[in-house]
N, C-alpha and C positions, 0 to 999 in steps of 0.2 A: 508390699515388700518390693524392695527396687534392689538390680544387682549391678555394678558398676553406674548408678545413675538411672538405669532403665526399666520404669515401671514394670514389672513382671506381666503377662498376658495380652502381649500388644494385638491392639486391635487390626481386625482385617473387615477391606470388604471385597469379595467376593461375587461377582455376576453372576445371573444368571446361568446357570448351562447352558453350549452351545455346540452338536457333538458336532455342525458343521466346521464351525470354527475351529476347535478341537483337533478337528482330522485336520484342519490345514496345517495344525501346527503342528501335529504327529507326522507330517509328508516330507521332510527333510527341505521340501522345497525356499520355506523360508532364509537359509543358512547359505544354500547357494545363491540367492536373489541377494542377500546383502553381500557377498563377495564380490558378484560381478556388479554392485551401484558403489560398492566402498562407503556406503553413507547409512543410514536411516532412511528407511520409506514406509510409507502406508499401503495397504491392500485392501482392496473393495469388491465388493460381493453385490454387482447391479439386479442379480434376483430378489435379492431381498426389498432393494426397492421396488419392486415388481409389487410383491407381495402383501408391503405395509401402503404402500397405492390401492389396493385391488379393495384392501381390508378397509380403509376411508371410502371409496365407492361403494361398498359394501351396506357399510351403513345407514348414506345416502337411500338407497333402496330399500332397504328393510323402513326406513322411516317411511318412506311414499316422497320423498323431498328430491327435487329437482335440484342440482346440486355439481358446483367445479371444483376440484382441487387442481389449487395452482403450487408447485414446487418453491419454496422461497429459497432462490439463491446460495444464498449470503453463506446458508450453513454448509456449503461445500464448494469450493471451485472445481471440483471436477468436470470433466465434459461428460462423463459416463451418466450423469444423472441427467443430464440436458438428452443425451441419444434416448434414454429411455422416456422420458418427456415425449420427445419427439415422437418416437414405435409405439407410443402407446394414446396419445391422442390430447396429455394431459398437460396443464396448464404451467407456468411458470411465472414470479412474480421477482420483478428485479427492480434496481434503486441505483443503476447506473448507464450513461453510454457504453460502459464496455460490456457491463453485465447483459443489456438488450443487443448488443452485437452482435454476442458470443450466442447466443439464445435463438435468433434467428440464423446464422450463422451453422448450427450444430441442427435444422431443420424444425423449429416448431414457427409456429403460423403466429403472424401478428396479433390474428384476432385470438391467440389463445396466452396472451402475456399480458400484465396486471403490472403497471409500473407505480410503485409506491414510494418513500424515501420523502425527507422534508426537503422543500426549496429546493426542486429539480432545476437543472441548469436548461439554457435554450436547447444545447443540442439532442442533449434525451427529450424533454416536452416534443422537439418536432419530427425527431424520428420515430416516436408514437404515433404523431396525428398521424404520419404519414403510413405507418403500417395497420393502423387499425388498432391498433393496443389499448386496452382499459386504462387510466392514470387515476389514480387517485389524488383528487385535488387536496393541500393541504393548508390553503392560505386563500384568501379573495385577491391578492395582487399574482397570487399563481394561476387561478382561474380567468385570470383578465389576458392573463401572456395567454394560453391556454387557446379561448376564443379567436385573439388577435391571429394566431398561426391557425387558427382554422379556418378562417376569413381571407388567409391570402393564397393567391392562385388557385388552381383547380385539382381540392383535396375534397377527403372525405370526411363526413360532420367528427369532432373530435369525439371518442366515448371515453366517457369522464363517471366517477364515483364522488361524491362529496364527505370528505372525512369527518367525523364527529369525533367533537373532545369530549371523551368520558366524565361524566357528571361529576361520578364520584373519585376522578382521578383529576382534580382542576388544575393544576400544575405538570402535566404532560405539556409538552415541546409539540406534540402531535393533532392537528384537528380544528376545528372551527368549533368556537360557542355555539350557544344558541339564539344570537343575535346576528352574527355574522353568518350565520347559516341562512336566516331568513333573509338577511342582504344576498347571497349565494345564490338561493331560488327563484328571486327576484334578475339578479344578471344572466339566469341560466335561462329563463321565461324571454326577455330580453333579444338573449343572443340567437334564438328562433331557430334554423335550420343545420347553423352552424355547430351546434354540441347535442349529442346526442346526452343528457342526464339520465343514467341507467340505474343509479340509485344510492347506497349508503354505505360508509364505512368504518372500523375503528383501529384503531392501536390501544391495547388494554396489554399493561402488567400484569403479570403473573396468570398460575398455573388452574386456578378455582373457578370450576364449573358455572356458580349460578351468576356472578360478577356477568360471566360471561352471555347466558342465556339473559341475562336482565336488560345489558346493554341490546341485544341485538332484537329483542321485542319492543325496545325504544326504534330501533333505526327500521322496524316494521312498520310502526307507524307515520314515521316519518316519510317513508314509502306513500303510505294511500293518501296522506296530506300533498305532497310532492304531483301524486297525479290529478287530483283534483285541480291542478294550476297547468295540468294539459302537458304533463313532463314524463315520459317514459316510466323511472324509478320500480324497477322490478326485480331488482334485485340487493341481496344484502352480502358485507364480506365482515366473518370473523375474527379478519387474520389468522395469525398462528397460535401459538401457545398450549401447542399439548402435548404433556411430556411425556418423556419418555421412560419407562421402568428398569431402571439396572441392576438393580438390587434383591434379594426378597427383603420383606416386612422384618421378620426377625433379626435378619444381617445387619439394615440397615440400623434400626432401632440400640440394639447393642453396638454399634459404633459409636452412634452420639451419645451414647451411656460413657463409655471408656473411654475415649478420646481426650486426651489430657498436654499442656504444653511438653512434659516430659516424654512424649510417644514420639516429637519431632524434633530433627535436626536445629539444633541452636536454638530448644526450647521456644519453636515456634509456635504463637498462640493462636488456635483458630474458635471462635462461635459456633454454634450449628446452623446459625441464621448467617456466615459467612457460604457456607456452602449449599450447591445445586441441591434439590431434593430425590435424592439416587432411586428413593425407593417411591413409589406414588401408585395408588393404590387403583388409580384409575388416570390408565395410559391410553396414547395413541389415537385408534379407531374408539375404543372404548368409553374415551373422552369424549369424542364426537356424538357417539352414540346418547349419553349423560346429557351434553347441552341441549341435543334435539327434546332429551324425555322433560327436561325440567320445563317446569312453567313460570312463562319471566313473572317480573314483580307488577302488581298491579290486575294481571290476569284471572281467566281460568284453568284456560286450554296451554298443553304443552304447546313449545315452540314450533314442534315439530307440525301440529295441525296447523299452527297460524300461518307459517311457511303453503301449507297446499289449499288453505282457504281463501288467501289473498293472491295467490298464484307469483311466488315471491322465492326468483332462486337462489340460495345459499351458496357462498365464495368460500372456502377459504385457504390460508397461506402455511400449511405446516412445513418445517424446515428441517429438525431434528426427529421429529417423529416418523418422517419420509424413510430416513437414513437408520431408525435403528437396528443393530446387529447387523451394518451393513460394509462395514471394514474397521481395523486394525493399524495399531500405529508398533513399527517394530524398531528396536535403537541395538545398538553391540555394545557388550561394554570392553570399554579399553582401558578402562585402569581400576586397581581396586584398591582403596587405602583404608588401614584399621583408624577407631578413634572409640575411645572412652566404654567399651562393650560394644559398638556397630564397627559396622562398614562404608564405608563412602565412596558410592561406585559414580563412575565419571563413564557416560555414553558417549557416541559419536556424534551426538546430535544437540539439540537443546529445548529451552523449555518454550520457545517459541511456538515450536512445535504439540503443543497442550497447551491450547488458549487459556484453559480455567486459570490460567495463575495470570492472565490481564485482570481479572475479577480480582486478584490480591486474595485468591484459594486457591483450592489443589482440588488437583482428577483424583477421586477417589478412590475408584474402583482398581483391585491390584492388578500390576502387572503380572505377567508370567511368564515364569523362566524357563528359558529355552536351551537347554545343551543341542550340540551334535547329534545326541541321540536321542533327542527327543525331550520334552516336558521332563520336570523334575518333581517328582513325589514325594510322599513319607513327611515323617511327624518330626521332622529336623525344625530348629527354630538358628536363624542365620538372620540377625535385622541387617537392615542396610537401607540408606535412603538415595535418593539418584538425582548425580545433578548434571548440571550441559557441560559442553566442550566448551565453553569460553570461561574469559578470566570474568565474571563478575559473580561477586557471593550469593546474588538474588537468582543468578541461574540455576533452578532446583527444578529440576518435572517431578521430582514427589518430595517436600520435605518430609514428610511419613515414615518412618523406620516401620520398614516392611519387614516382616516375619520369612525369608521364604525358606523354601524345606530344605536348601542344601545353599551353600558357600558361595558364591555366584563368581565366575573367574574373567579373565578377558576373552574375549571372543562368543561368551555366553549370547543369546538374545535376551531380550525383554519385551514382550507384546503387551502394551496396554489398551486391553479389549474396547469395543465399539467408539472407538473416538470420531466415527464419520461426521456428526453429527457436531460441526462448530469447533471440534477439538483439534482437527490436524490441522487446519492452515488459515484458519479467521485473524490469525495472528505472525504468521509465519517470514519470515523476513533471513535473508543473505546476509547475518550479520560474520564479522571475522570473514567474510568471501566463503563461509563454508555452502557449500551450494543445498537449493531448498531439497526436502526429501522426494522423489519421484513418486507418484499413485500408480501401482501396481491393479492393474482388475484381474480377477481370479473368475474361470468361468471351472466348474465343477463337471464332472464327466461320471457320470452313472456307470456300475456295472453289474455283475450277478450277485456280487458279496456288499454291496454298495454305494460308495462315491470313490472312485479314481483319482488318481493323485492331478490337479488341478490345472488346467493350461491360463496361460498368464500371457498378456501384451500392457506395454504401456497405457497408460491414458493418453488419450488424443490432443487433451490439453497441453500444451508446452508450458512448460516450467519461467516464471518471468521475474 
């Protein structure tokens, strides 16, 4: 049954609970922060990445695995995440001159940064050799620049990883065959004192555990092949790719059930295979934990023993899993306009600002509405979908007609939870001159009855 056009029991999804996040948004504090910025900002919680660091370490250990987590970049410009890098010992993997800049720049050590990205230009290759930095080679003519700048003046041997193209992924942009690899080991034997070959590495799609442990008991052995030819190779890197859980099971599952083109603005039609997998059933550390237990293909032994029997340590680059529940994207709304049974609310900000919709999808997980007085309750049904400040029709941060429990007016907020992770600014751009959202860091203050209302400074990073 549909009433003015709109399928009856619009679907929601729903995060996680998060009574820390909760309270920030019970603090009044948000409503004053968006007064004095006049715009849209985000807020970040650097304990948290404290905590989803410690929890990847964690793992490491409990398996007996020798093991680096490098922070990838890319899924936040923040400095906040780079300072705690730094305080805390842990590694960082970037894919630009500015990104290794800013990285050294915010205090982490050369030798703890992993430069990855295809066809790096000269000025990252040689700001690398020069600090020490790991590179992941991803080409034989890259590897040849590579040597050539380690060869001039008086530097230190370059440490280099050689990327492998996933078998079963032959059409990745990323990596050396298996022909070209054997050319590799050969130039790397060659190039004698000047590169230091530490070992293996890959870029793999998607989110599935044994893909993953399969490739990396390949680049294991590629390892004791590698020293047999008198070349270092002692270590392996699995990149990133462990996601992150936003969802529960149930939540998420009944979305992709009910989700219908009629549930969105202008009868927008989404797949479930267009959207992120919100809910996963094995996240984070936990995923970590999963690759070490499985046993690649071909074996007997989990990865985890082949790792401490080959004496072989474990890299890798998580980005969004660093960052989860680790801040908030907050917008005002400034106009509300009825249409056809919704609402069509218009934020200060845009959808720039929610990368998912470069993917041509939508952030799933609802916002939350924020009065003056706090979160809005109760079993009120009010759809509305929310689009940016500018003039173009594609600028939507949710096509979704959101259920929320009460009318939503100007001036209201709207918090859409955990976006740290790739969603505030991997996309973000000064379009209209409207200026980009400022990162807010929230540091939490303990008391008898339990967390104080929040103290807050800029992030370090300028806004560019």
């Amino acid at each position: 049954m549909a009433v003015n056009g709109i399928p009856q029991a619009l679907p929601t999804l729903p995060v996680h609970p998060d009574p820390e996040t909760e309270a920030v948004l019970d603090s009044g504090l948000l409503h004053e922060l968006a007064h004095a910025f006049g715009g849209p900002f985000h807020f970040l919680l650097p304990h948290r990445f404290d905590a989803n660091l410690a929890a990847f370490r964690a793992a490491l250990d409990e398996a007996g695995v020798d093991g680096c987590v490098y922070y990838a970049k890319k899924a936040n410009k923040a400095a906040a995440w780079i300072e705690r890098c730094a305080a805390t010992s842990a590694g960082v993997d970037v894919a630009s001159p500015g990104e290794l800049r800013e990285v050294l720049g915010h205090g982490v050590r050369g030798e703890n940064v992993v430069v990855t990205g295809p066809a790096k230009n000269e000025e990252l290759l040689r700001i690398a050799v020069l600090q020490g930095a790991l590179t992941a080679v991803d080409s034989l003519d890259e590897l040849d620049r590579i040597i050539a700048l380690a060869r001039t003046g008086e530097v230190r041997p370059a440490r280099l990883l050689l990327r492998r193209l996933p078998p079963a992924q032959p059409h990745s942009r990323f990596g050396l065959d298996e022909a070209e690899l054997e050319e590799a080991l050969t130039r790397c034997v060659r190039a004698g004192d000047a590169v230091r070959m530490e070992g293996f590495s890959f870029h793999l799609s998607g989110y599935a555990v044994q893909p993953r442990a399969d490739l990396a008991g390949h680049l294991v052995d590629l390892c004791l092949k590698a020293r047999v030819l008198g070349l270092q190779a002692d270590r392996i890197s699995i990149g990133g790719g462990f996601a992150v859980d936003y969802a529960a099971a149930g939540d998420w599952d009944s979305f992709l059930a009910a989700q219908q083109p009629g549930h969105y603005h202008a009868r927008r039609r989404f797949t479930p295979a267009d959207f992120y997998p919100y809910h996963s059933p094995v996240a984070g550390a936990e995923a970590l934990r999963a690759v070490l237990a499985a046993v690649p293909a071909g074996g007997r032994d989990s990865l985890a023993r082949r790792l401490r029997e080959t004496g072989t340590v474990l890299l890798m680059e998580p980005g969004r899993a660093l960052l989860d529940r680790a801040g908030c994207s907050v917008f005002r709304v400034q106009g509300v306009k009825d249409r056809d049974g919704y609402a069509v609310l218009t934020v200060d900000g845009t959808s720039l600002s929610l990368s998912e919709q470069w993917f041509n999808s939508e952030y799933l997980p609802d916002p939350v509405l924020v009065t003056p007085a706090g979160r809005v309750g109760g079993q009120g049904v009010h759809p509305a979908c929310v689009g940016g400040a500018t003039c173009l029709e594609s600028d939507m941060l949710t096509w979704r007609k959101i259920p929320f429990p009460a009318r939503p007016s100007a001036g209201d907020l709207l918090v859409y939870p955990n976006t740290a992770g790739y969603q505030m600014d991997s996309n973000e751009s000064p379009f209209h001159d409207l200026a980009l959202p400022p990162k807010i860091v929230l540091e939490t203050t303990a008391t008898p009855t339990g967390c104080g209302r929040p103290r807050w400074h800029l992030d370090r990073r300028p806004a560019c």
